[in-house]
N, C-alpha and C positions, 0 to 999 in steps of 0.2 A: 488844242492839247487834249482835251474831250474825249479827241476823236482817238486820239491813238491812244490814251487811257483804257479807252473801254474796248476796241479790237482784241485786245488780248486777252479782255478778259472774259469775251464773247468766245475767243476759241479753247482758251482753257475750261472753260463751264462745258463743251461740248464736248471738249475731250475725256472730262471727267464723270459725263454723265452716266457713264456705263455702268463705272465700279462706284458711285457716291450717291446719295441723295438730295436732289435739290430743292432747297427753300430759295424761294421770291418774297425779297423781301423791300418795302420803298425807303428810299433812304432819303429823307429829306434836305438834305443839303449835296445833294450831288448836282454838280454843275452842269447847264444845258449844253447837249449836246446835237445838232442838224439829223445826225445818221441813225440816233436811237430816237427809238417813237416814243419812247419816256424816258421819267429820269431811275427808272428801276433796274434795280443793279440783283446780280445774283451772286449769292452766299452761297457757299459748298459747306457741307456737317455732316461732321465725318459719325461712323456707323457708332452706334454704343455698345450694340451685341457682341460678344467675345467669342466665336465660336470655334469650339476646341477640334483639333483633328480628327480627323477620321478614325474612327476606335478609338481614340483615349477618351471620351466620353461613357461607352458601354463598359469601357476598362475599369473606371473609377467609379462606376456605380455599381459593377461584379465585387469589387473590393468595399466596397462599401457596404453593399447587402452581405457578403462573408462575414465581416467582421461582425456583424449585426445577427446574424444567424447560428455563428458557430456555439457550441456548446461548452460550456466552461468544463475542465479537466477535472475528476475523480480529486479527493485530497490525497496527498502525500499519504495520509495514514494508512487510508483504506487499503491505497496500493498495497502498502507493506505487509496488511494485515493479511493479503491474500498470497502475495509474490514473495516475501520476506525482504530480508534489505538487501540493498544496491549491493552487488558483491563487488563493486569497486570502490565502494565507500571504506570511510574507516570502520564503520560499524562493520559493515559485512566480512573485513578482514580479521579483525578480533574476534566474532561471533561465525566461523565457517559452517557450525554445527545448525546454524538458522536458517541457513542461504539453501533455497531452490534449486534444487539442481537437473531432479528427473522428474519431469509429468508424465505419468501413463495415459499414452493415445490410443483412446478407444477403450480405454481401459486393459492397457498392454493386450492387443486384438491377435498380435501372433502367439502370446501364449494363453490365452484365454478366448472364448467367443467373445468379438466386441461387442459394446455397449448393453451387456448384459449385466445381473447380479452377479452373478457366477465369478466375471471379469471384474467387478469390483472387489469382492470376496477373495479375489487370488493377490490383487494388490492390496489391502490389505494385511495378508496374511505376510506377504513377501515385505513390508513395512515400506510401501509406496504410501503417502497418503497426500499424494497430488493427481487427481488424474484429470482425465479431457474425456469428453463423451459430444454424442451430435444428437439434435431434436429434432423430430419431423411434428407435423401436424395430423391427423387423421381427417376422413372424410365428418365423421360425428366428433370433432372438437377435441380429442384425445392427445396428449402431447405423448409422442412414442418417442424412445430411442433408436433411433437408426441413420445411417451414414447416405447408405443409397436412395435413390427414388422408388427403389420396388423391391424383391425380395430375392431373384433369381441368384443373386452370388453365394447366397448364405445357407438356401436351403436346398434340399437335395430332393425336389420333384418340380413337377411343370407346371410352372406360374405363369405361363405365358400372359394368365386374365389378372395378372396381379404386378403389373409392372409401375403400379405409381400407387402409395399408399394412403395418398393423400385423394383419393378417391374410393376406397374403402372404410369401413367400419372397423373397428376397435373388437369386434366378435369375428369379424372373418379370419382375422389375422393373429388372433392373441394365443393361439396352440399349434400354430407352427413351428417346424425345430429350426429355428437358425445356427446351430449349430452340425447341424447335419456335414456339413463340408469343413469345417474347421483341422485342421492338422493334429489336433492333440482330442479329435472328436471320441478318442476311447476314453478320454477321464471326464468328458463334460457330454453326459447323453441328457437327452431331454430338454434342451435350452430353448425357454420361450424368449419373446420378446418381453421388453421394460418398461411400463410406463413411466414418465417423469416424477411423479409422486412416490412412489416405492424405491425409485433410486435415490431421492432427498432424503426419506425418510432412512433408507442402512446410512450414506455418506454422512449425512449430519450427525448419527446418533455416534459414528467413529470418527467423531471430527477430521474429516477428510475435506481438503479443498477443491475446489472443481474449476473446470473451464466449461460454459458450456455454448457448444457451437450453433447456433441457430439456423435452422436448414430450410427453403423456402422463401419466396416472396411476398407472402399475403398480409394483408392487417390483423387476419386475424394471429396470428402467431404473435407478433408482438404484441397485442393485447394482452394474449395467454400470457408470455413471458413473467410480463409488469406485475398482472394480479397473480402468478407466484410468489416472485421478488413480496410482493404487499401481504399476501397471507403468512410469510416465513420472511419476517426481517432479518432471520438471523444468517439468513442466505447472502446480503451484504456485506458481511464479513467473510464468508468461506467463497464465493464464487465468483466469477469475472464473466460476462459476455462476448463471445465474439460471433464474427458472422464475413462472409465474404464480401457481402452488400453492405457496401456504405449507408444507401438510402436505412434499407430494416434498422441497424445501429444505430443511426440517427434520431429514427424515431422510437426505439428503447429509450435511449439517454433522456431525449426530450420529454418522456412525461415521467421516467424516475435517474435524476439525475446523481443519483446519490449511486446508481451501479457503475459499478466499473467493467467499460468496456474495452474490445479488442477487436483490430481491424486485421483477417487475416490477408495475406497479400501472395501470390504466386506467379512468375511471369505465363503469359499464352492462356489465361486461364479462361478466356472466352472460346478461344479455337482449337485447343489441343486440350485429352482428359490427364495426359501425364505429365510429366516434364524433368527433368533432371541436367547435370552442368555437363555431362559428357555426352550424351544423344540428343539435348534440347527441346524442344516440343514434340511430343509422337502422337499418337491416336488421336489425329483428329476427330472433332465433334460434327462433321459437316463434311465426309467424304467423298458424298458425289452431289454434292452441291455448290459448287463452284463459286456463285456469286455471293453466296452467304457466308462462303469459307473467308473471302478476301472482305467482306463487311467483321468477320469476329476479327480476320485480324486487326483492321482500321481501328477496331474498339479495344485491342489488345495494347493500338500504340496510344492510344488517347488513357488509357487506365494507368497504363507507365508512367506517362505525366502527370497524372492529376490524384496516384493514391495517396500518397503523405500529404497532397491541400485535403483531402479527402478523411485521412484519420486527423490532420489539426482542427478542423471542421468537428468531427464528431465527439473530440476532447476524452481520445482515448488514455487509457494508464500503460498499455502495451502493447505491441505489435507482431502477432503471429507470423513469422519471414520462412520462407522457405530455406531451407539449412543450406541451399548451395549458391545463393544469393546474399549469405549473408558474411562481410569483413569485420574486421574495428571501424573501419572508417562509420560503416552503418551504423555501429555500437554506440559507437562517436555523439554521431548528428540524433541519435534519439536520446541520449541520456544528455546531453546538452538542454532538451527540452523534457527530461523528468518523465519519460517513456519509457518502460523495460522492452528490450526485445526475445524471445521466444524463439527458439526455431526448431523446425518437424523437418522430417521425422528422422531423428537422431539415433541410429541400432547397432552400429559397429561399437565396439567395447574402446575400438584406439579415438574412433570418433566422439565419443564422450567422453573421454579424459582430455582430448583439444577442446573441448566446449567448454569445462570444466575449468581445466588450467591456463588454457591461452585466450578465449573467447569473453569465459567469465561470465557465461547467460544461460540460464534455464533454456531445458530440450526437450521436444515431447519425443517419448518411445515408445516403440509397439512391441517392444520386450526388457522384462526385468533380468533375462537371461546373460547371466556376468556382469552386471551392474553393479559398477566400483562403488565400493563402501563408502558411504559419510565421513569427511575426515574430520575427525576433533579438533579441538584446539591445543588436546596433552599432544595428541600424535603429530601435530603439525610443528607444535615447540620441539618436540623429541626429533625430528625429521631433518627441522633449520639446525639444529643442536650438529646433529652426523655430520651432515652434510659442510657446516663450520671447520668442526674438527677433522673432518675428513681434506678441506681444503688448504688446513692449516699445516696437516703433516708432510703433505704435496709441495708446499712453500717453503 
C-alpha cells in the first residue's frame, strides 16, 4: 500500500515542480516502503509573493506618487478676489455688477501696442481693469513684457540679430519702438518696451487686476516670478499665474503656494503656431522637417490626455481654454471641481454677449471696440420687468 501511496505522489511533486517550490521534508511516521530509498516524503508550499500584473503595479505607484505630489488648490477666496464670483452661483446672479466678464489680452493689443504702458493706460481709461499681459526673461535677468521670442513682428526694421530676447541685454532692447507696425500706430508713436516692475507699479497703483502669462522654460524665470510675488504681497490679491507649461506652474505654486495659478491649454499646440474650429491646426512649427513634425504630433496626442491630470496636479484656480474648444459641458466638469474657465481670444461683439449670456465665463479680448456694457442689477430688474409684461400682454 506504500507503494502505490507514494507513486502518485512522486509524479505529482514532478509535476509541479515547475510552477511551485519544493521543501523536503522527513516525516517520521511514514511507513516503509521497498521502492523509495527513504521514508522522505515531499511537501509542495505554495508561493507567498503576490505579484500584481503587468502595469498595474507602475499604475499604482504613478497614482500614488500624484497624489503625493500634486499641489493643493488656491482658496476659494483668493479665487474670487481675483476672478470675482461664480457667475453661476447665486451670489454672481444677484451681484452681475461684480462678475468678470472682459480681460484685456495683451492689453487689448489690437487697439493699443500690446503689452506696453500705453495699452494699459488705454484700458484703463476705456474702464477695463482686467487685463493679461506675457513675460519673457532677458539675457541680464530683466523681466520684459513681450509675447514673442524676438522682436520682428512689432517693430519696423531688421532684427534679423535679434530674434530671441532672451539672449540680449535689457539696453539693447529698451529703445526700440514696438510699436512701429501696430494698426493705430498714428496715436501711439514712440512705444518702448515694458519692464515688469513699471507695469505693477501703474496696475497696482489703478487697482487693476492682472493675468500674468509666463513665457519661457528656464528656473530662472520662476525664481524671478516668486521673488516678485515676495517683494509685492499685495500682487496675491490682483494677479493670477498662468503658463502653457505645466512643469514652470508647478514649480511657481510649489514654492509659493498661496498664488493662484492658471494652466493655459490650446489643441496642436506643439505642432502648429495657430489653430482655430474651422481650419484646425495651420502654420506648422516644423515644415520641412518631417520626423520632428510627426514626434510634436505624438506629443500633441499625449498633451490631450494628460492636460486636466496636469492642471489637477498643479492645483490650479482657472483654466485658460481656447474659445473654440470650449462648451457647457467643459464649464460643467471644471466648476464641478471649483475652477473657473477663461477663454481667448473672444473679439466679435455677437461673441461676447454668447460668453456673457449663454457661456457665463470670463474672455480675454484684443479689443475694447464695442464692448457691451456692464449690466447692473437696476437694468437687469428693469429688463426681467419688460420682458414679464411684455410676455404677459402676448398671453
Amino acid at each position: 500500500m506504500a507503494r502505490c501511496a507514494t507513486q502518485p505522489a512522486w509524479r505529482a511533486s514532478a509535476a509541479m515542480l515547475r510552477s511551485s517550490s519544493i521543501c523536503p521534508r522527513t516525516w517520521p511516521s511514514a511507513p516503509a516502503c521497498l521502492s523509495v530509498p527513504s521514508s522522505t516524503t515531499i511537501l509542495t508550499q505554495r508561493r507567498s509573493l503576490f505579484v500584481l500584473p503587468l502595469g498595474l503595479d507602475v499604475g499604482i505607484a504613478g497614482a500614488a506618487a500624484y497624489m503625493f505630489l500634486r499641489l493643493r488648490p488656491p482658496s476659494p477666496d483668493s479665487v474670487k478676489r481675483i476672478f470675482g464670483p461664480d457667475p453661476w452661483s447665486k451670489e454672481g446672479q444677484q451681484q452681475p455688477e461684480a462678475l468678470v466678464q472682459c480681460i484685456a489680452h495683451r492689453g487689448a493689443g489690437l487697439d493699443a501696442p500690446e503689452n506696453t504702458l500705453e495699452a494699459f493706460k488705454y484700458c484703463v481709461e476705456n474702464q477695463c481693469r482686467f487685463v493679461e499681459f506675457d513675460v519673457r526673461m532677458s539675457r541680464d535677468g530683466q523681466l520684459v513684457l513681450l509675447h514673442d521670442k524676438g522682436l520682428a513682428r512689432l517693430a519696423d526694421c531688421d532684427l534679423s540679430d535679434m530674434s530671441d530676447v532672451s539672449a540680449m541685454d535689457w539696453d539693447m532692447i529698451k529703445d526700440i519702438d514696438v510699436g512701429a507696425t501696430h494698426p493705430n500706430r498714428s496715436q501711439f508713436k514712440e512705444v518702448r518696451l515694458c519692464r515688469l516692475d513699471a507695469a505693477l507699479d501703474y496696475l497696482l497703483e489703478n487697482n487693476v487686476r492682472m493675468i500674468i502669462d509666463v513665457k519661457g522654460d528656464n528656473m530662472e524665470i520662476v525664481t524671478a516670478i516668486v521673488d516678485t510675488f515676495a517683494r509685492r504681497p499685495e500682487l496675491h490679491k490682483h494677479a493670477a499665474v498662468t503658463c502653457f507649461n505645466p512643469y514652470i506652474l508647478y514649480q511657481i505654486r510649489r514654492r509659493d503656494a498661496e498664488i493662484v495659478g492658471c494652466l493655459s491649454y490650446r489643441p496642436a499646440c506643439f505642432s502648429a503656431q495657430d489653430y482655430d474650429a474651422e481650419s484646425g491646426p495651420t502654420n506648422p512649427r516644423f515644415p520641412d522637417n518631417r520626423p520632428l513634425h510627426w514626434l510634436a504630433l505624438l506629443a500633441d496626442a499625449a498633451h490631450a490626455a494628460l492636460w486636466r491630470v496636469a492642471a489637477s496636479g498643479c492645483g490650479v484656480g482657472a483654466v485658460l481654454l481656447h474659445k473654440d474648444i470650449v462648451n457647457s459641458a467643459e464649464i460643467a466638469y471644471w466648476r464641478a471641481r471649483s475652477v473657473r474657465v477663461v477663454g481667448w481670444s473672444v473679439n466679435r461683439p455677437l461673441e461676447k454677449l454668447y460668453w456673457r449670456g449663454v457661456m457665463r465665463a470670463p474672455y480675454l479680448a484684443n479689443t475694447l471696440v464695442r464692448e457691451p456694457a456692464p449690466l447692473s442689477l437696476k437694468e437687469k430688474k428693469s429688463r426681467e420687468s419688460s420682458e414679464r409684461e411684455l410676455s404677459e400682454e402676448k398671453n
